[in-house]
TIKERO-253781 format. One line per 3 residues: number of its first residue (from 1); their letters; for each residue z, y, x of C-alpha. Coordinates in Angstrom, 3 decimals. Example, Ala and Ser with C-alpha at 12.3 -4.5 7.8 and 13.67 -1.06 7.14 Angstrom:
BEGIN
1> AS> 7.800 -4.500 12.300  7.140 -1.060 13.670
END
This chain:
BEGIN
1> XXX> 0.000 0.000 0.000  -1.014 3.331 1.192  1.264 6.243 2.179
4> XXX> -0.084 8.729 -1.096  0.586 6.085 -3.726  4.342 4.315 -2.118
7> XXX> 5.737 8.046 -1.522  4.912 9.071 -5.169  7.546 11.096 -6.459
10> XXX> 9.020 11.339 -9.373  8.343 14.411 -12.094  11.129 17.491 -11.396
13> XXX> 14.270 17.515 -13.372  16.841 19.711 -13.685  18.743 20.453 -10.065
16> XXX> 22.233 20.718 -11.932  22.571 20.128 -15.489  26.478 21.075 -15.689
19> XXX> 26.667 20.755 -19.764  24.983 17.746 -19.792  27.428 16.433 -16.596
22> XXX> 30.343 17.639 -18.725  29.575 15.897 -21.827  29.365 12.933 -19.871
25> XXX> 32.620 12.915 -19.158  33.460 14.333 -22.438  33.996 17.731 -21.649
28> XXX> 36.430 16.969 -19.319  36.095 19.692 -16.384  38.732 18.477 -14.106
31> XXX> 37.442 14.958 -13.699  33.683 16.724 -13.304  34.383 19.855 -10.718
34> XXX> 36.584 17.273 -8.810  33.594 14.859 -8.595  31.412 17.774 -7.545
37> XXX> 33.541 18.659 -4.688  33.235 14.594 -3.848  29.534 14.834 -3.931
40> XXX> 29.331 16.456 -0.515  29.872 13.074 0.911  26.450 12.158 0.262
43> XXX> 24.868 14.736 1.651  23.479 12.838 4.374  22.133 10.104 2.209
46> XXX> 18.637 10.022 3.074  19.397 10.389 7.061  21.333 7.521 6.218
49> XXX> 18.911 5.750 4.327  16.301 6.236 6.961  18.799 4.627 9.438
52> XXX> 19.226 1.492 7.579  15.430 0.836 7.089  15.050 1.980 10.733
55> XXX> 17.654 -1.274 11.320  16.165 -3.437 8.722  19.336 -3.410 6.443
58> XXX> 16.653 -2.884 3.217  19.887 -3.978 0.861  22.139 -1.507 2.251
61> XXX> 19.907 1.077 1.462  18.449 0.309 -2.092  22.425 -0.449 -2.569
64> XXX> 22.990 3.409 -0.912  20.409 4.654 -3.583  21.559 2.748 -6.350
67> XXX> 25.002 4.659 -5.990  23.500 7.941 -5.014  21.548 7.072 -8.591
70> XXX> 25.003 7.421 -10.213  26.776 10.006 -8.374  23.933 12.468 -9.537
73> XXX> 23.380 11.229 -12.610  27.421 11.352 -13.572  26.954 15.304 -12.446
76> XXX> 23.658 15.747 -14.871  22.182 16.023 -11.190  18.349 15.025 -12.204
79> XXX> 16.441 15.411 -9.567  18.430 13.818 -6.823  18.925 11.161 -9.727
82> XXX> 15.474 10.375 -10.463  14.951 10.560 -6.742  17.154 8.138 -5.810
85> XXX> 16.231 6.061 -7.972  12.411 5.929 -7.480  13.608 5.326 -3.736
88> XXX> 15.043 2.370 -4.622  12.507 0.984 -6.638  9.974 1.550 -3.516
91> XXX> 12.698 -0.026 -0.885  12.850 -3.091 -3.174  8.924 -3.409 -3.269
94> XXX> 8.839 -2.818 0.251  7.043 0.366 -0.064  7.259 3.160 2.597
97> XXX> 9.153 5.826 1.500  9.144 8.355 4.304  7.677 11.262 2.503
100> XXX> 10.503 10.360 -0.862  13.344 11.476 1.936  12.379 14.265 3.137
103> XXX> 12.053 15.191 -0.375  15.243 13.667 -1.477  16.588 15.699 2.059
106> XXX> 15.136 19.150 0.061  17.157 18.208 -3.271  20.012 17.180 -1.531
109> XXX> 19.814 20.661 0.078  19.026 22.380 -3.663  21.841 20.622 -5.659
112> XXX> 24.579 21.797 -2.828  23.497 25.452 -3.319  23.969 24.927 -6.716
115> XXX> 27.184 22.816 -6.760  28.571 25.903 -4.343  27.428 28.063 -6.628
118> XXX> 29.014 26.259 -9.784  32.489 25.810 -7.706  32.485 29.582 -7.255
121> XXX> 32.365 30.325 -10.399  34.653 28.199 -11.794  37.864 28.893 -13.626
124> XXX> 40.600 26.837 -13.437  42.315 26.932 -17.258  44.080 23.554 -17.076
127> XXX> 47.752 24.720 -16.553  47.185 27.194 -19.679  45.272 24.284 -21.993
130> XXX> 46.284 21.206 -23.533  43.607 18.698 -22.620  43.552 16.542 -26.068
133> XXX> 42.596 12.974 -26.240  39.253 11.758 -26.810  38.611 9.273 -29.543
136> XXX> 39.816 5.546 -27.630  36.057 3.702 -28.670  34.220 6.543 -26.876
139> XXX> 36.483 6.899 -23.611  36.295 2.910 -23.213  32.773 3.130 -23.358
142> XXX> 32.495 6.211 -20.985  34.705 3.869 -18.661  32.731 0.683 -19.023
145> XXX> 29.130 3.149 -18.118  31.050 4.002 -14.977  32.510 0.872 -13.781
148> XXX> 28.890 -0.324 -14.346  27.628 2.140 -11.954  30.067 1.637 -9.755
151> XXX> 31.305 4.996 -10.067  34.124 6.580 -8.478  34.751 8.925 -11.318
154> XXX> 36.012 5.789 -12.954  39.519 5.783 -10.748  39.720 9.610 -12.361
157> XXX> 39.450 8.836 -16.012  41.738 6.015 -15.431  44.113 8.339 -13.975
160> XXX> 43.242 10.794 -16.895  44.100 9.023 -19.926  46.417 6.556 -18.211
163> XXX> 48.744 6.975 -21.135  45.927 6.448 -24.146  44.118 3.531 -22.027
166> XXX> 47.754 1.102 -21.069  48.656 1.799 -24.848  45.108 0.740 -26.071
169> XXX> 44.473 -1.652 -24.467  47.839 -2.673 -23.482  49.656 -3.109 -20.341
172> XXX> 48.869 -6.185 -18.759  44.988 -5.411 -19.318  45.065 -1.560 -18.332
175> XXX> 46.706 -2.960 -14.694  44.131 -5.367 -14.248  41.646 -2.890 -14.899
178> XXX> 43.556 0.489 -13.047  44.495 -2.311 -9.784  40.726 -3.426 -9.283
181> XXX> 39.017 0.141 -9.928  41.601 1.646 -7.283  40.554 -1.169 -4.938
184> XXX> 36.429 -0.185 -5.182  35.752 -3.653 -6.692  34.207 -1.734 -9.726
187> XXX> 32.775 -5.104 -10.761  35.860 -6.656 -11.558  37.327 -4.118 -13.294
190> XXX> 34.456 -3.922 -15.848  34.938 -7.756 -15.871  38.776 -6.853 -16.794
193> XXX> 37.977 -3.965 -18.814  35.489 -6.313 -21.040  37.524 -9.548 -21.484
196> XXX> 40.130 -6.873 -22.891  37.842 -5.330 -25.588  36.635 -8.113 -26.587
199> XXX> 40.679 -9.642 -27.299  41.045 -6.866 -29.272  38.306 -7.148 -31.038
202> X> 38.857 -10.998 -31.673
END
């Protein structure tokens, strides 16, 4: 495959779609500026990226891309989103992908300006506003989308809604699901997190 039709990129998308990022996490703006100010750690994802093809490790970056997919996406980030993950589609086929970082390098760039920009201006109201509850159906689902991705912001709604989330879905269950998220083994905690809907549901 030649270089013109493997380094395809995606259509544009929206650099920083904060609205869209904060209904994700249903309007919760701690949980959302806090995973802003984590996004900086992937900065140097497509340096990194380039490394690990450079070495051969082809899983270790598609699985790099596949959580850059989420970090982005859980900000309402859409271009580095749809970025990543057309990167990771051409890793998988084996396509080259050179020109799709450098471009992914020039969003990564774009959606820091903007994320600096967004910090700036925000307002810290939560010691003067009661944060109220979200409905218990919606924030297990918003927790289940997360653990799927693999999604640090998962640890942060856990931490949240600690008290709604052990008394829905009781103790015993919200520790199995709380102990493996905290340990990065998002897997299991969705595992955890599912066998315990579905006993309720039973």
């Amino acid at each position: 495959m030649d270089q013109a039709s493997s380094d395809h990129a995606p259509q544009p998308q929206a650099v920083l779609d904060i609205e869209q990022g904060l209904a994700r996490l249903m309007g919760n703006s701690r949980i959302y500026f806090n995973a802003l100010r984590r996004f900086a750690t992937h900065m140097d994802a497509a340096e990194g990226v380039a490394a690990q093809l450079a070495s051969g490790d082809h899983a270790g970056a598609s699985r790099a891309m596949h959580t850059l997919k989420g970090a982005a996406g859980l900000l309402g980030a859409g271009e580095v989103q749809a970025l990543a993950g057309a990167l990771e589609s051409s890793i998988a086929r084996g396509d080259k992908v050179d020109t799709l970082l450098g471009t992914l390098a020039d969003a990564l760039q774009r959606v820091q300006l903007h994320i600096d920009a967004a910090m700036r201006d925000h307002v810290e109201t939560s010691a003067t506003r009661t944060q109220v509850a979200p409905d218990l159906p919606a924030l297990l689902d918003r927790l289940a989308v997360l653990l799927d991705e693999g999604n640090g912001a998962a640890i942060e709604l856990l931490e949240e809604w600690e008290a709604v989330l052990r008394e829905g879905l009781g103790g015993a269950a919200w520790q199995a699901v709380s102990s493996a998220a905290h340990a990065y083994d998002f897997e299991r905690a969705g595992v955890a997190l599912q066998q315990a809907r579905l006993r309720d549901a039973g």
